[in-house]
C-alpha positions in Angstrom: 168.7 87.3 105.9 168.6 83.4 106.8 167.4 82.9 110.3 164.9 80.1 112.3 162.8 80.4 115.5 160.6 78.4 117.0 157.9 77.9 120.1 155.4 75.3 121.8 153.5 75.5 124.4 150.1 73.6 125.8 147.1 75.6 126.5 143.5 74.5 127.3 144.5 70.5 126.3 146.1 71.5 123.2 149.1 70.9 121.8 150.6 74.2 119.5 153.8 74.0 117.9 155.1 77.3 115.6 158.4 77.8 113.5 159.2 80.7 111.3 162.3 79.8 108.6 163.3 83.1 107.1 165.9 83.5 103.7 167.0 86.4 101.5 164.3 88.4 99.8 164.3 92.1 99.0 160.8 92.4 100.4 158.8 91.2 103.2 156.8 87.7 102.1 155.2 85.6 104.4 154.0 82.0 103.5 151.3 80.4 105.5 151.7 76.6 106.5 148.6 76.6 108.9 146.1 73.4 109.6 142.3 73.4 108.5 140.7 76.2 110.8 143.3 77.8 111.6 143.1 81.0 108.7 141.6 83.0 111.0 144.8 83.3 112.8 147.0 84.2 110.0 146.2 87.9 110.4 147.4 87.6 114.4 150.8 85.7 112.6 151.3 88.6 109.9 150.8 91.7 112.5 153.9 89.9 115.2 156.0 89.0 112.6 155.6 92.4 110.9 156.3 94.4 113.7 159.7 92.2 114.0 160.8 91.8 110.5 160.9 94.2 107.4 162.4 92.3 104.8 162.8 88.2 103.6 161.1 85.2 102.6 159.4 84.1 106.0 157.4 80.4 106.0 155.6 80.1 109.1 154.4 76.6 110.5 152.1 76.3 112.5 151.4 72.7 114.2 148.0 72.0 115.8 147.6 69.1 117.9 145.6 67.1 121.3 147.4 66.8 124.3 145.9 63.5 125.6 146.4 65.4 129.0 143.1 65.3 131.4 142.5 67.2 134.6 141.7 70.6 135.0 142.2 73.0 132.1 142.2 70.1 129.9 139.9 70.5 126.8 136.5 68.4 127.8 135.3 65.7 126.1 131.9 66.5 124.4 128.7 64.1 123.9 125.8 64.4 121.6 121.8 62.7 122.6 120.4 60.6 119.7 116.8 62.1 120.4 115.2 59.7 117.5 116.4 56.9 119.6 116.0 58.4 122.9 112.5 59.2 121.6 111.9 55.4 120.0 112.6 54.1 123.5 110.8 56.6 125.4 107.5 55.1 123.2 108.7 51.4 123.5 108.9 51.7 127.4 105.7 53.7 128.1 103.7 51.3 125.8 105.4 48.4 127.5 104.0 49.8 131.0 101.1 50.3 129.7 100.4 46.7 128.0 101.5 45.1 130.8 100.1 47.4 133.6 103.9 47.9 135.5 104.4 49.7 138.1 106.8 52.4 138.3 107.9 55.5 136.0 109.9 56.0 133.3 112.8 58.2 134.6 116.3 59.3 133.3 117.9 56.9 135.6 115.8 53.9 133.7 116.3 55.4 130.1 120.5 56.3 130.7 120.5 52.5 130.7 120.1 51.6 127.1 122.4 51.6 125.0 123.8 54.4 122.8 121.9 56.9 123.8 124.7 59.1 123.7 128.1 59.2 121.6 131.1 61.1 122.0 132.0 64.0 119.5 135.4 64.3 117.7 136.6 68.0 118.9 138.4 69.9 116.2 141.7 71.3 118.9 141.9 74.1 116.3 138.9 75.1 117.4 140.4 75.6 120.9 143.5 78.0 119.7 142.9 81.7 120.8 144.4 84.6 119.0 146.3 85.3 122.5 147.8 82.3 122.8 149.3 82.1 119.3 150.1 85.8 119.6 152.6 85.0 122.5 154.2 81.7 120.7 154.9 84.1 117.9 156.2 86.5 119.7 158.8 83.8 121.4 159.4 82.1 118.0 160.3 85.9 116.3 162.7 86.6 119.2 164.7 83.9 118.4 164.6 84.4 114.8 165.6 88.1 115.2 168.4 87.2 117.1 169.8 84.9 114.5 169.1 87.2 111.7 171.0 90.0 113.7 174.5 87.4 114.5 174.5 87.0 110.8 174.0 90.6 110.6 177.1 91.3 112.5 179.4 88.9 110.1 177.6 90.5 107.3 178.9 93.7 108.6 182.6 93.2 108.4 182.3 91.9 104.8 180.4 95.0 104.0 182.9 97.5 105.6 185.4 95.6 104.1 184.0 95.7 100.3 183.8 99.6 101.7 187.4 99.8 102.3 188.2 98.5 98.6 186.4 100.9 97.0 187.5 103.6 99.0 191.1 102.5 98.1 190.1 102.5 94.3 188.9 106.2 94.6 192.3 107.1 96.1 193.9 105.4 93.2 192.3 106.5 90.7 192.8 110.2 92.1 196.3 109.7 92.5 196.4 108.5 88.7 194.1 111.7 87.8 196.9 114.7 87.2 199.5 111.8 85.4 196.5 111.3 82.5 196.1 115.2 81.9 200.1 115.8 81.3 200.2 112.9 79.6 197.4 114.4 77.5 198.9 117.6 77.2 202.2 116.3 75.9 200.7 114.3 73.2 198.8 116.9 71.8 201.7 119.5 71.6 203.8 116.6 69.6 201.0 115.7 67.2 200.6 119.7 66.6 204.2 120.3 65.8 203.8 116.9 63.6 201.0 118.2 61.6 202.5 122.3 61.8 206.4 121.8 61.2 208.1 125.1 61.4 204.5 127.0 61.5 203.6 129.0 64.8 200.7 128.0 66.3 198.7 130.3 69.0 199.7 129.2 72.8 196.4 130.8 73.3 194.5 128.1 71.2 196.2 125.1 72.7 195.6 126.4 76.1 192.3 126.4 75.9 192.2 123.4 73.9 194.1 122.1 76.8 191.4 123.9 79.4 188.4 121.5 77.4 190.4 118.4 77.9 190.9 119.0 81.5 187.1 120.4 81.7 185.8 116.9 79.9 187.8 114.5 81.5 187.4 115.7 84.8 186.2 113.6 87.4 186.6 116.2 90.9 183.1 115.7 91.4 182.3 112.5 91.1 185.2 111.5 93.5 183.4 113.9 96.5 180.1 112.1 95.4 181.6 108.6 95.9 182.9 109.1 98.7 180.0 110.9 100.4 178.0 108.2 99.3 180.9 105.6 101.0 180.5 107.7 104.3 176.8 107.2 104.7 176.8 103.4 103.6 179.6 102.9 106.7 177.1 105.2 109.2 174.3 103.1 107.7 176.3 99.9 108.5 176.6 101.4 111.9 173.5 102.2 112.8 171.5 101.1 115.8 170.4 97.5 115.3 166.3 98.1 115.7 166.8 100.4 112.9 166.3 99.1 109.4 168.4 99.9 106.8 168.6 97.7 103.9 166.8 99.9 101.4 169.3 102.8 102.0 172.2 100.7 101.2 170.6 99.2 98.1 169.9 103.1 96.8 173.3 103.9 97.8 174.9 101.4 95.9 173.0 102.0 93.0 174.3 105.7 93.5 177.9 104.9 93.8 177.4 102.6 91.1 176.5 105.8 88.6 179.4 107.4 90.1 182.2 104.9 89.1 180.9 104.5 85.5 180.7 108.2 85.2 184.6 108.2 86.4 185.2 104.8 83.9 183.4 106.4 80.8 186.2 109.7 81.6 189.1 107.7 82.2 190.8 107.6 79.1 193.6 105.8 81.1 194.3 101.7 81.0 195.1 101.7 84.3 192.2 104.1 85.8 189.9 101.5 83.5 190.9 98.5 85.2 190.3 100.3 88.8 186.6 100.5 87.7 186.5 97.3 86.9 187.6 96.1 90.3 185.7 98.7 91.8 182.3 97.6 89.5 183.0 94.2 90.6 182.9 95.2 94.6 179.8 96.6 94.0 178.1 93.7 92.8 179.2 91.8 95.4 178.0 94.5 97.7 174.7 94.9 95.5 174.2 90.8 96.5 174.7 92.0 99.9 172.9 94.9 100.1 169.4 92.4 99.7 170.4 90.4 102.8 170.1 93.2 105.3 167.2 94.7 106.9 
């Protein structure tokens, strides 16, 4: 299922932005989009949006960046002391007072005035991203993906209930047509018998039970109760608590009802009952495209 959910927030003078895009897959995939550093968070990423989504194609982007804010709780700028020039000027000074015979020491206060004695370091902010922060912004983002997902559950729903409906009407059709085929059947084979017999008697006994097989092989009593069992659990299924997943099920059980209505097609024996399982074939493909949208 399509859906899109995002978060920011700023924590310890860093900026961290996260959206999660999600589309139709039959499985769970997650795709990383994270900055240099940052794979050490990806297993934090995977565990939230795990326990939130079962199935689709989720990319999750994660966006990494300074505030520029200052004050407390800001991140704090760091310096680093060039000790071979430090050193070099330590030497140069002490011989200097000693050349000339000067007065006075050499002291921090005297060395922290020459120059570039210390230098600012570039701070990576990735470096500053906990697993608890991103944890929460993933949490926010999946909320709002989840809720998405589950709107478009709801119009998903109705078309599925409705492909339900069609196929349910196609059973009743086809078991209205069901007792029509057999006399039909039966009528044809008593004609081509007195064709081929003329004026000879021919055992009632024999075409009875010839009769009997017919209605024996083309019977299709059971599969109708299997279909529609199989139509009852897919609407419970629809039905069912949001939280609970259920996309799997409806995939088996349209795979199930699928074997039933070319068990009833390969019986039919009727033009009429054919085209039914046609329709009915073509409902659940549809439904079959469906079924891989759902969780």
């Amino acid at each position: 299922m399509t859906g899109f959910g995002s978060a920011s927030t700023t924590t310890g003078g860093v900026n961290l932005s996260l959206e999660l895009r999600s589309v139709n897959s039959r499985h769970l995939k997650i795709h990383f989009r994270l900055p240099p550093g940052a794979e050490r968070l990806e297993e934090t990423l995977r565990e939230v949006l795990g326990a939130s989504v079962s199935r689709g194609h989720v990319d999750v982007t994660l966006r990494v960046g300074d505030s520029g804010e200052s004050g407390e709780g800001a991140a704090k700028p760091a310096y680093r002391l060039d000790e071979a020039r430090a050193r070099a000027y330590l030497e140069a000074l002490a011989t200097l007072k000693e050349q000339w015979d000067l007065p006075g020491e050499v002291d921090v206060g005297l060395l922290a005035r020459c120059d570039r004695l210390l230098e600012e370091v570039a701070t990576d902010p990735v470096e500053a991203v906990t697993d608890e922060s991103v944890r929460g912004l993933a949490g926010e983002a999946a909320a709002q993906l989840v809720e998405m997902r589950l709107r478009e559950g709801e119009r998903l729903a109705t078309d599925l209930l409705g492909r339900v409906e069609a196929l349910d009407a196609g059973l009743s059709a086809v078991e209205e047509l069901t007792p029509a085929r057999l006399e039909r059947e039966t009528d044809r084979l008593r004609r081509s018998i007195r064709e081929l017999t003329g004026d000879v008697e021919v055992d009632p006994d024999r075409i009875a039970r010839e009769i009997a097989f017919i209605a024996d092989k083309w019977d299709i009593s059971e599969e109708l109760v299997r279909a529609r069992a199989h139509l009852e659990a897919y609407r419970e299924l629809v039905d069912a608590p949001e939280e609970e997943p259920v996309g799997k099920r409806l995939s088996f059980l349209g795979q199930e009802l699928l074997r039933e209505v070319n068990t009833i097609g390969s019986k039919a024996n009727d033009a009429t009952i054919a085209r039914i399982v046609v329709e009915m074939k073509n409902e659940l493909e549809s439904l079959r495209e469906q079924n891989e949208n759902v969780e």
